[in-house]
BALOBA-1460 file (C-alpha; in Angstrom, 3 decimals):
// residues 111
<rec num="1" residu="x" x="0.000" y="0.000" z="0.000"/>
<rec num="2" residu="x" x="1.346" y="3.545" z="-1.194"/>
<rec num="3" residu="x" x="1.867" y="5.574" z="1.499"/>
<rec num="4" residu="x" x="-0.221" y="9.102" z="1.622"/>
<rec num="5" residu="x" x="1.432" y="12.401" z="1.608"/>
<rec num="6" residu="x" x="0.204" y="13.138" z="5.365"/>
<rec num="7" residu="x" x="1.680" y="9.844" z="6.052"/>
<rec num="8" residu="x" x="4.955" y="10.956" z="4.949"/>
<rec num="9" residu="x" x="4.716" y="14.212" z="7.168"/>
<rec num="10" residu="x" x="3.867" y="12.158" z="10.445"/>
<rec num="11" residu="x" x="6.713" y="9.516" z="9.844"/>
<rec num="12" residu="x" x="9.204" y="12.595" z="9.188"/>
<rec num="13" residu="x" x="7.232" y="14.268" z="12.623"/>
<rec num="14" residu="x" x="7.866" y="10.909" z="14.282"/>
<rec num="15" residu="x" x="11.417" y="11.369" z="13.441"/>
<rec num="16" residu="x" x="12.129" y="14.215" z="14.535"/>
<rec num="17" residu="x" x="10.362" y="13.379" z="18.093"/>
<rec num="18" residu="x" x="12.401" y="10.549" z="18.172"/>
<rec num="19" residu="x" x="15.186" y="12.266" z="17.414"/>
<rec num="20" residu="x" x="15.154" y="14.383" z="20.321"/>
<rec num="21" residu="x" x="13.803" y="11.742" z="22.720"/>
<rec num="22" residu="x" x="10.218" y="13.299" z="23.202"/>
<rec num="23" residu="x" x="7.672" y="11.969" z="24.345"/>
<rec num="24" residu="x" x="4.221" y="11.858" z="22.108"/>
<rec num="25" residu="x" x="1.095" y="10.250" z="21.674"/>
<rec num="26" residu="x" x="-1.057" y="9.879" z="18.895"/>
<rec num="27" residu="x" x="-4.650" y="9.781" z="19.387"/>
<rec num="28" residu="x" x="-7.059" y="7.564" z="17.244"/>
<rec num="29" residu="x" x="-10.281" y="9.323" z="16.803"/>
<rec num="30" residu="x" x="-13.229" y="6.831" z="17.357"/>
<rec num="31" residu="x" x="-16.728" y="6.923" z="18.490"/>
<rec num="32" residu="x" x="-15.817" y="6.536" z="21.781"/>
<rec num="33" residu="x" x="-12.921" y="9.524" z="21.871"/>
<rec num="34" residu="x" x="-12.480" y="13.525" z="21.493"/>
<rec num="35" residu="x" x="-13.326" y="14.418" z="17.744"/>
<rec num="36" residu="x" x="-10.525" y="17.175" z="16.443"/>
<rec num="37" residu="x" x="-7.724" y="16.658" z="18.604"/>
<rec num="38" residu="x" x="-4.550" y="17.242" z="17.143"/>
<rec num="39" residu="x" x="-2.316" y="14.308" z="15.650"/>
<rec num="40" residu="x" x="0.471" y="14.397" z="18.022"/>
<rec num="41" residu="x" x="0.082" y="15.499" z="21.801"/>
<rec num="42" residu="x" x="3.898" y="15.836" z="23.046"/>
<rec num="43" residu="x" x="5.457" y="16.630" z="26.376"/>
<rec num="44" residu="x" x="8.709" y="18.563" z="25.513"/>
<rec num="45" residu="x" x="10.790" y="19.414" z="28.831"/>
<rec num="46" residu="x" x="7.483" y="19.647" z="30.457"/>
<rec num="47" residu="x" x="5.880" y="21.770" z="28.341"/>
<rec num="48" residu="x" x="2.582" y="20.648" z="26.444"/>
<rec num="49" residu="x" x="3.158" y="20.997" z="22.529"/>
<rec num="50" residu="x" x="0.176" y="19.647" z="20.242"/>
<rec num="51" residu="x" x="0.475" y="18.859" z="16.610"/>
<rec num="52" residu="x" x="-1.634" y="18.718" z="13.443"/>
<rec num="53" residu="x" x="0.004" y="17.462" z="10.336"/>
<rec num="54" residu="x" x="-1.138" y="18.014" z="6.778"/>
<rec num="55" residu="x" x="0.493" y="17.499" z="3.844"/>
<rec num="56" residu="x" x="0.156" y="19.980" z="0.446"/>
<rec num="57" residu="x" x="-2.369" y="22.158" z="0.810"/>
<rec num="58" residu="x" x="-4.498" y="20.417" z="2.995"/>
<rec num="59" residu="x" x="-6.179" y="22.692" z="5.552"/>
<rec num="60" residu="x" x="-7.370" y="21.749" z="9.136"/>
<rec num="61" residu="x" x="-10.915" y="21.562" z="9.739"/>
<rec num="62" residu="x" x="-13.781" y="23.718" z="11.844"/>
<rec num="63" residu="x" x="-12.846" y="21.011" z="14.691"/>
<rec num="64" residu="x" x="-9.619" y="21.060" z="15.026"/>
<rec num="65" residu="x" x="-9.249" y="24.429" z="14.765"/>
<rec num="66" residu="x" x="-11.250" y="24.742" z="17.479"/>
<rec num="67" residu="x" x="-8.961" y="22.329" z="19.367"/>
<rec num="68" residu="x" x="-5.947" y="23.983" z="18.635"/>
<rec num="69" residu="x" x="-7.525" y="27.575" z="20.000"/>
<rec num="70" residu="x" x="-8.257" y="25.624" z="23.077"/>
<rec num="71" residu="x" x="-4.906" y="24.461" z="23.734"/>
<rec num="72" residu="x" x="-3.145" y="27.988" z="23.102"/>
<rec num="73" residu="x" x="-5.998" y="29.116" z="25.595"/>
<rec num="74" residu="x" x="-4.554" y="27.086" z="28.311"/>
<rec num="75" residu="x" x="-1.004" y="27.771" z="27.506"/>
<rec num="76" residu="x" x="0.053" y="24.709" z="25.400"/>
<rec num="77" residu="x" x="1.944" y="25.085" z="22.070"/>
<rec num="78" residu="x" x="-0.370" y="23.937" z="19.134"/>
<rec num="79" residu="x" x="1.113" y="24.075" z="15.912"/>
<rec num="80" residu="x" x="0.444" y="22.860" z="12.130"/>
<rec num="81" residu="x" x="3.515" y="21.094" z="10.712"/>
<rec num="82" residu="x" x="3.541" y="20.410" z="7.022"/>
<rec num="83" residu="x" x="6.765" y="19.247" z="4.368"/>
<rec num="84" residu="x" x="7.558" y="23.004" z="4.539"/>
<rec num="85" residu="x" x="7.902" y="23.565" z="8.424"/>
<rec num="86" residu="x" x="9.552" y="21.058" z="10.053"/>
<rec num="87" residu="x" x="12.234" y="23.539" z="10.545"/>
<rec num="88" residu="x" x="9.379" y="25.302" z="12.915"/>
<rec num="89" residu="x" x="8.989" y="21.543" z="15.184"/>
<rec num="90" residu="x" x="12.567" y="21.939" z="15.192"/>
<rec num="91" residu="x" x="12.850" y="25.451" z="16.620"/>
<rec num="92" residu="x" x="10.051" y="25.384" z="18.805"/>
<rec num="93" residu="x" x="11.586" y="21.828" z="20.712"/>
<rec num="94" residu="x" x="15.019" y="23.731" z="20.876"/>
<rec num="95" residu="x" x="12.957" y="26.672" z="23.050"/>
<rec num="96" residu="x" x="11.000" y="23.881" z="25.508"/>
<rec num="97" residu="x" x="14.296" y="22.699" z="25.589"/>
<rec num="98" residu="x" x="15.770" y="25.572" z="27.053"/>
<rec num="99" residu="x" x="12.425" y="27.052" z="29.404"/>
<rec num="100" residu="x" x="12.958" y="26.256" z="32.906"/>
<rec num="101" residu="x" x="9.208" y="24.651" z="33.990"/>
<rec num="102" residu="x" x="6.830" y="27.359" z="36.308"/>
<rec num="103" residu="x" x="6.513" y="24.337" z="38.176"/>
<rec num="104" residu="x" x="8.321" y="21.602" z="39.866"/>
<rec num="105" residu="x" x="6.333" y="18.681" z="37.989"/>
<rec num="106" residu="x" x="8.442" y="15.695" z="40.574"/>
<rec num="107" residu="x" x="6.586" y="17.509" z="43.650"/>
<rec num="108" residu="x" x="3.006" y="16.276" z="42.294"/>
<rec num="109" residu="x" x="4.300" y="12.858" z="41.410"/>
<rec num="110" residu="x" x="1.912" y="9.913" z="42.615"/>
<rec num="111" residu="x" x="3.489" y="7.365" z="41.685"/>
């Protein structure tokens, strides 16, 4: 089976993640889940970064638009990373990189 162009832009996403040893998730939407939420959901350095990939000239829908707003609302990083941005994922994990957290995340640990 060919692979899609958005495909290619997750597995080059993926990469780069992996690259930097982030952490990320990828979210199937079902029935059962949260329609619209962004492709990757990534903890960089303790700092919440969300991404929606699209490949060409493919635009991001009503919904996760929507999602996206929300998580720039409540301080997380949402972004749109395409074959002409990764240099933007790049930059943007180089600053969480080097942002001391508000918070000392270790003092809430439950487990």
């Amino acid at each position: 089976m060919a692979a899609t162009p958005e495909s290619l832009v997750k597995a080059k996403i993926k990469a780069i993640l992996k690259a930097h040893n982030i952490y990320y998730a990828m979210p199937i939407g079902t029935g059962y889940g949260n329609s619209g939420v962004p492709d990757f959901l990534c903890c960089i350095n303790g700092h919440f970064v969300a991404i929606e990939a699209k490949a060409g000239k493919g635009q991001a829908t009503a919904l996760q638009i929507k999602n996206l707003d929300a998580i720039q609302k409540c301080g997380g990083h949402p972004m749109i990373i395409r074959e002409d941005n990764y240099e933007y994922l790049e930059n943007v994990i180089k600053e969480c990189m080097n942002m001391e957290l508000k918070n000392d995340a270790s003092s809430t640990s439950n487990y």
